[in-house]
C-alpha positions in Angstrom: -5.7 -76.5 -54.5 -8.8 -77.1 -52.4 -9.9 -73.8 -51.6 -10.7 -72.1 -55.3 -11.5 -68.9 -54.3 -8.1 -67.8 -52.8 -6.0 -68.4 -56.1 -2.6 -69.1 -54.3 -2.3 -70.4 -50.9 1.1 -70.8 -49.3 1.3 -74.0 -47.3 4.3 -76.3 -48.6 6.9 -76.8 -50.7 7.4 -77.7 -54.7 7.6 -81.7 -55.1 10.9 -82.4 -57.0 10.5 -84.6 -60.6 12.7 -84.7 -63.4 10.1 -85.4 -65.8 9.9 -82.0 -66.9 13.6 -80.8 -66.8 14.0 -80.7 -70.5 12.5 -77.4 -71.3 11.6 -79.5 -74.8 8.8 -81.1 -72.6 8.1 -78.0 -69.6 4.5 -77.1 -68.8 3.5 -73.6 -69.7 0.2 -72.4 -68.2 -0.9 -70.8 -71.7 -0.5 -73.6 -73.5 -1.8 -77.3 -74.3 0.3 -79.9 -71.5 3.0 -81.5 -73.4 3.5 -85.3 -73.8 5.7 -86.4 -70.6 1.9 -85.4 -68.9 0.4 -88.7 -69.0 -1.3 -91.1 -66.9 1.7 -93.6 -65.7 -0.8 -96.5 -65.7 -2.9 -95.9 -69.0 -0.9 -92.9 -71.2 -3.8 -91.1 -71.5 -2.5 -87.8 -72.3 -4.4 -84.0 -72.6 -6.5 -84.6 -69.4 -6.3 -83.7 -65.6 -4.2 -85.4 -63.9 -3.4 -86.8 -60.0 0.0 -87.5 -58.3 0.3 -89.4 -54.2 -0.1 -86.7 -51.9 3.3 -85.9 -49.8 5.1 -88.2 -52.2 8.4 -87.3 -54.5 7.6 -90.2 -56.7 6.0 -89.3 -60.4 3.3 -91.9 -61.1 0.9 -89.6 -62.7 -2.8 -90.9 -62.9 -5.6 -90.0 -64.7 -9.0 -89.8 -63.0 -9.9 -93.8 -63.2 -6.9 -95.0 -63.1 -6.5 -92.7 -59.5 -10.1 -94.5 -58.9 -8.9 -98.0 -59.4 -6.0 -98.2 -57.6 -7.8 -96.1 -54.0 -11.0 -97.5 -54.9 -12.3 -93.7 -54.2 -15.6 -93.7 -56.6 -15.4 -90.7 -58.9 -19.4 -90.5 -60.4 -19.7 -87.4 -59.1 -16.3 -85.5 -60.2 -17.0 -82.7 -62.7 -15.4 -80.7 -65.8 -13.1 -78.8 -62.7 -12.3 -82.1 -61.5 -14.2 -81.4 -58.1 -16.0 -84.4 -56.4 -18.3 -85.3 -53.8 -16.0 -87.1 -51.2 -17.8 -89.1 -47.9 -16.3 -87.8 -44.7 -18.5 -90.3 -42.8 -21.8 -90.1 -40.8 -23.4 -89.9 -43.9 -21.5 -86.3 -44.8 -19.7 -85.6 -48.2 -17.4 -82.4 -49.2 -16.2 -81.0 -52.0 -12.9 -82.0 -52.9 -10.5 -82.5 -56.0 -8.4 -85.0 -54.7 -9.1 -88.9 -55.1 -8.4 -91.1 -52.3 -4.8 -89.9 -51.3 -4.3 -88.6 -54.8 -4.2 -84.9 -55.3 -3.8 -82.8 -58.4 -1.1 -83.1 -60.3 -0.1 -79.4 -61.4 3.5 -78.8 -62.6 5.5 -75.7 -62.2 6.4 -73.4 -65.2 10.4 -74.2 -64.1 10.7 -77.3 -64.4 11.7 -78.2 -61.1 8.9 -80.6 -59.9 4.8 -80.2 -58.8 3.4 -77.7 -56.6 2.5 -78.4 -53.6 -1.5 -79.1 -52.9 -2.1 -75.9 -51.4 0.6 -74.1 -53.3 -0.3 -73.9 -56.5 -0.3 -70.4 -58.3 -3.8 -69.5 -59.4 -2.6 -69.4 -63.3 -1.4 -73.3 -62.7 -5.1 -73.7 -61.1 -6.3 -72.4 -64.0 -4.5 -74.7 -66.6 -5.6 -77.7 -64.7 -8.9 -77.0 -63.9 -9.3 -76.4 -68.2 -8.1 -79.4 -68.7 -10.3 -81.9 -69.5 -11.3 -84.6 -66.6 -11.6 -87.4 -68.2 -9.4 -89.4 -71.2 -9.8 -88.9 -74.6 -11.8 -91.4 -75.7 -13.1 -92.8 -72.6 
């Protein structure tokens, strides 16, 4: 998802999850996430949301609780869930992943999460609408 302006970017496969196989609980890109999109650590639910990078497992995280556990500060993220990241030498880039945690964006199938760099531009879209941080935090 890092590079906005290309819309879809082929790079890797889908990352296989069962949590939405039910299609009582799918993601469509039109409409509101459903509940299995929480945060695995807080269930805050109807906000962005960040999975391990390269990893099959589904602990979901919302932005602080991504934060907390890679210690990657997040003051500077904003409302498309873009933040300043410190590549060293005093150097910071744009980026919408936390620490090794990358956006979370499920497919319209069912079958798992997209890829970092292979997410469709209307699943960008839904996630980047979604609100960064909790409800109520």
């Amino acid at each position: 998802m890092c590079d906005r302006n290309s819309g879809l970017i082929k790079f890797s496969e889908k990352i296989p999850s069962p949590l939405f196989q039910d299609p009582a609980v799918r993601i469509r890109y039109h409409l509101p996430p459903t509940a299995a999109y929480k945060c695995s650590v807080c269930d805050a639910m109807g906000c962005k949301l960040w999975r391990m990078h390269n990893s099959k497992e589904t602990d979901l995280r919302c932005c602080r609780c991504a934060s907390n556990v890679t210690s990657e500060p997040i003051d500077t993220i904003n409302h498309e869930g873009v933040l300043m990241s410190e590549i060293g030498g005093g150097l910071s880039v744009p980026t919408d992943c936390i620490g090794r945690y990358t956006p979370a964006v499920p497919d319209e199938e069912g079958e798992g999460f997209w890829g970092q760099t292979n997410v469709p531009k209307e699943g960008v879209d839904w996630w980047t609408t979604l609100p960064t941080f909790p409800p109520n935090s």
